[in-house]
C-alpha positions in Angstrom: 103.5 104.9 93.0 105.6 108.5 92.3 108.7 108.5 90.6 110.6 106.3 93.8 111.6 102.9 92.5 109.5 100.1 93.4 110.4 97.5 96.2 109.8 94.7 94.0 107.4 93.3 91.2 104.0 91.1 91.0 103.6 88.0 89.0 101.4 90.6 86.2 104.0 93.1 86.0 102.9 95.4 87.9 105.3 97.6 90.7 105.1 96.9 94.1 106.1 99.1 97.5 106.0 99.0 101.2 105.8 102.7 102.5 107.6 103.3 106.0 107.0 106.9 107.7 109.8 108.6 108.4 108.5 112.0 108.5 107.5 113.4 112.5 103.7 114.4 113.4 103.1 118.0 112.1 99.7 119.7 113.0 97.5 120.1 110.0 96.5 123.5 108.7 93.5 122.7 106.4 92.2 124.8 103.8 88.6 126.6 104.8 88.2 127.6 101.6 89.1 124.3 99.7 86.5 122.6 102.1 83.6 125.1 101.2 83.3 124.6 97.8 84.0 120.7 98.4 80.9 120.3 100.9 78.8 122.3 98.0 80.0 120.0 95.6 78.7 117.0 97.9 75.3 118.9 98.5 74.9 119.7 94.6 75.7 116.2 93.0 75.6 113.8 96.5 73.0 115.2 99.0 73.0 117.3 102.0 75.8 116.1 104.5 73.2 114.7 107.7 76.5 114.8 110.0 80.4 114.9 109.9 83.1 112.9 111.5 85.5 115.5 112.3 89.1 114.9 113.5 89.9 116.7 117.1 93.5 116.9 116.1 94.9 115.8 113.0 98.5 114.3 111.3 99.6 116.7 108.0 96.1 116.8 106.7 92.8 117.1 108.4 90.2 114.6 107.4 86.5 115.0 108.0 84.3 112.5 106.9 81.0 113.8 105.6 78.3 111.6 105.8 75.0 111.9 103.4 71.8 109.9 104.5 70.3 107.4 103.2 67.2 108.3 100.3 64.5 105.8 99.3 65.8 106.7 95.7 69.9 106.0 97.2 68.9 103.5 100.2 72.8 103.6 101.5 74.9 106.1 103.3 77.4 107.6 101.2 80.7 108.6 103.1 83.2 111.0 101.7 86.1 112.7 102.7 87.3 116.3 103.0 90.8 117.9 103.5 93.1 114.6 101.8 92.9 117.1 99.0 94.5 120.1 100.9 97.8 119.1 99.9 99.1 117.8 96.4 99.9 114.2 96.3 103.6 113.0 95.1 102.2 112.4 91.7 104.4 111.0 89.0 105.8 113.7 86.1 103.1 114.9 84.3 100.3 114.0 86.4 100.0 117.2 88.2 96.3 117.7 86.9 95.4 114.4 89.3 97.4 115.7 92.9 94.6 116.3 94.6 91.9 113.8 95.4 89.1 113.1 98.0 87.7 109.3 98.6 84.3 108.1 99.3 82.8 104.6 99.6 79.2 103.4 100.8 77.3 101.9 103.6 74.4 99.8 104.0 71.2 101.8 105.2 71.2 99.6 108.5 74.9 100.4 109.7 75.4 102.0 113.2 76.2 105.7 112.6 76.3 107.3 115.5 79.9 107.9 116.6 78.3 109.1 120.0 77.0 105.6 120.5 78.2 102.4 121.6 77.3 100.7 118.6 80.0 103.0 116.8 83.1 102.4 118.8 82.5 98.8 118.3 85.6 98.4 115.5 83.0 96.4 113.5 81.0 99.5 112.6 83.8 101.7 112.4 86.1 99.8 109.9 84.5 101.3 106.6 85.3 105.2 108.4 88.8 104.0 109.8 89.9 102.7 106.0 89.1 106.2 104.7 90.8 107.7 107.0 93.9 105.6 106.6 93.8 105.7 103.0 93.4 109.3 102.8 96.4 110.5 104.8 98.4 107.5 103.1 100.1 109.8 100.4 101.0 112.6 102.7 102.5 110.1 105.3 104.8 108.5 102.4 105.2 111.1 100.1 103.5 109.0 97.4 100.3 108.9 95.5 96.7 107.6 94.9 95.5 106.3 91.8 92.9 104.2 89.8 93.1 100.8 90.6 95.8 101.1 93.4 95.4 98.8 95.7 96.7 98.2 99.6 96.5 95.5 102.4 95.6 96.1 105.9 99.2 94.9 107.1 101.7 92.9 105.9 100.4 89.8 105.6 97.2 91.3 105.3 94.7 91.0 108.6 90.9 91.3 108.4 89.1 95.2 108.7 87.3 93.8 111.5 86.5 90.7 112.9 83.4 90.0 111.7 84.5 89.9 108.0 87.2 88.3 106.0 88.0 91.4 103.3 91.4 92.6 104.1 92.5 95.2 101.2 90.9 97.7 99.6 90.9 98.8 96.0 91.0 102.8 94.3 88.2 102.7 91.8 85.5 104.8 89.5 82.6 105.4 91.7 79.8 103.2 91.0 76.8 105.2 93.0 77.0 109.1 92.5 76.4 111.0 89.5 79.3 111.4 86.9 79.5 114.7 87.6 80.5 114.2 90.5 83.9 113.5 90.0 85.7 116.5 89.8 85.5 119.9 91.2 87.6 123.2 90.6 88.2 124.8 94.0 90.3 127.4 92.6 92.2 128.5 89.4 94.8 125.3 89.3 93.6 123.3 91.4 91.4 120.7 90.4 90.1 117.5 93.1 89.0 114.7 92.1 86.8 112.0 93.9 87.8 107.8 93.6 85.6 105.7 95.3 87.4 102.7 97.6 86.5 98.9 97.6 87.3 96.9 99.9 88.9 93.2 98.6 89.2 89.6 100.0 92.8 88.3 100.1 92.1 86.1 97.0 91.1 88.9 95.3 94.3 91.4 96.2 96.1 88.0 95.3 94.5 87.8 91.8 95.5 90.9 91.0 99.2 90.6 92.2 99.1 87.4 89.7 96.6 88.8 86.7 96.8 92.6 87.3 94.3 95.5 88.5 92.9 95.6 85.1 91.6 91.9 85.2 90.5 92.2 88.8 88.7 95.6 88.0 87.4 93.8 84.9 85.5 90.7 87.3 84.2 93.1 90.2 82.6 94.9 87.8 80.9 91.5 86.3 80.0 90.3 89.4 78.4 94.1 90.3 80.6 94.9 93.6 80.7 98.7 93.8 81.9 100.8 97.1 78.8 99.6 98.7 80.4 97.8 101.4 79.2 94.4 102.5 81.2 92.6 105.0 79.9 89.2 103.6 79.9 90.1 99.9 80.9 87.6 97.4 84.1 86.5 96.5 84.8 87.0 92.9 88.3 85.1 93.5 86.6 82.3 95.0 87.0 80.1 92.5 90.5 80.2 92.3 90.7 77.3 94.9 88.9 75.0 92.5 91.7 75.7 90.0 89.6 77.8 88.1 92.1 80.5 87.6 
């Protein structure tokens, strides 16, 4: 990711880096204006926001998370963030058009949303929230970038979100459950944001693509039908891997 050189290589060619922060804490700004037209571009294509995660004080960007309700015709939460797009990302040359992004993932219609609540402190319920969070001030933090099929652990090695599930990475991906047109939004003359959707992975499956590549993995989560809709005991497309199957 950017233009740095990469730390080392995986087995499918692909570049691979570990990002440490150098850079002090610096108070975020935000951008009012930016997040207006962001929240009616959530309302329009996504549904009307029933609450907001908001940061108190916030590290180079501030990141709300904007939460829409559960439908009977969209019978999950849909999470997604605001202000990781108030700064450019360290895109490579010529990718300028794709600085600025904003992330979003799902939640089952039975998860504990109430941050007021003791349900919601419990690090169980509060992984899925956490991972956006991380993920979205990621680039600013390390001066790198967030793309399509980029993919990180949670540590290095890799621990679980949470302890009651075993997925331990997470995936950039297309969004699977909002409308296409949801994807981008013009904020202003230049500056274009666009929305990925994040998935979390099992270690076997960060590991399959470190040995076949994002494209492959993207290829069989997409057969198997995982989307962002998070599921702390979904199945595990690399499963089979053990069996000598890959």
């Amino acid at each position: 990711m950017s233009d740095r050189a990469p730390d080392g290589m995986s087995e499918a060619g692909g570049p691979i880096y570990r990002h440490v922060r150098s850079k002090p804490f610096e108070p975020a700004i935000g951008d009012a204006d930016s997040m207006k037209v962001i929240e009616e571009h959530i309302t329009k294509h996504v549904g009307n926001p029933a609450t907001v995660f908001h940061e108190i004080m916030s590290d180079l960007v501030h990141v709300d998370v904007h939460v829409v309700a559960p439908t009977p015709s969209k019978n999950y939460y849909t999470l997604v963030t605001t202000g990781m797009s108030d700064r450019p990302m360290n895109v490579p040359k010529g990718m300028e058009n794709v600085a600025h992004l904003e992330l979003l993932l799902s939640l089952p219609p039975t998860w504990p949303m109430d941050e007021k609540m003791a349900p919601f402190k419990d690090e169980r319920n509060y992984w899925p929230i956490r991972l956006l969070k991380i993920l979205a001030r990621l680039p600013h933090e390390y001066d790198t970038w967030l793309g399509l099929q980029h993919t990180m652990p949670n540590g290095d090695p890799a621990a679980p979100w949470a302890e009651n599930t075993r997925l331990s990475g997470a995936m950039i991906t297309i969004p699977r459950l909002v409308p296409g047109a949801f994807a981008t939004v013009e904020v202003r003359p230049g500056k274009k944001v666009w929305f990925l959707a994040v998935t979390p992975l099992y270690p076997e499956e960060m590991e399959f693509k470190l040995r076949k590549g994002a494209e492959a993995l993207d290829a069989l989560l997409r057969k198997e039908g995982v989307t962002e809709l998070v599921d702390p005991q979904r199945k595990n497309v690399c499963r089979k891997k053990f069996l000598g199957l890959f």
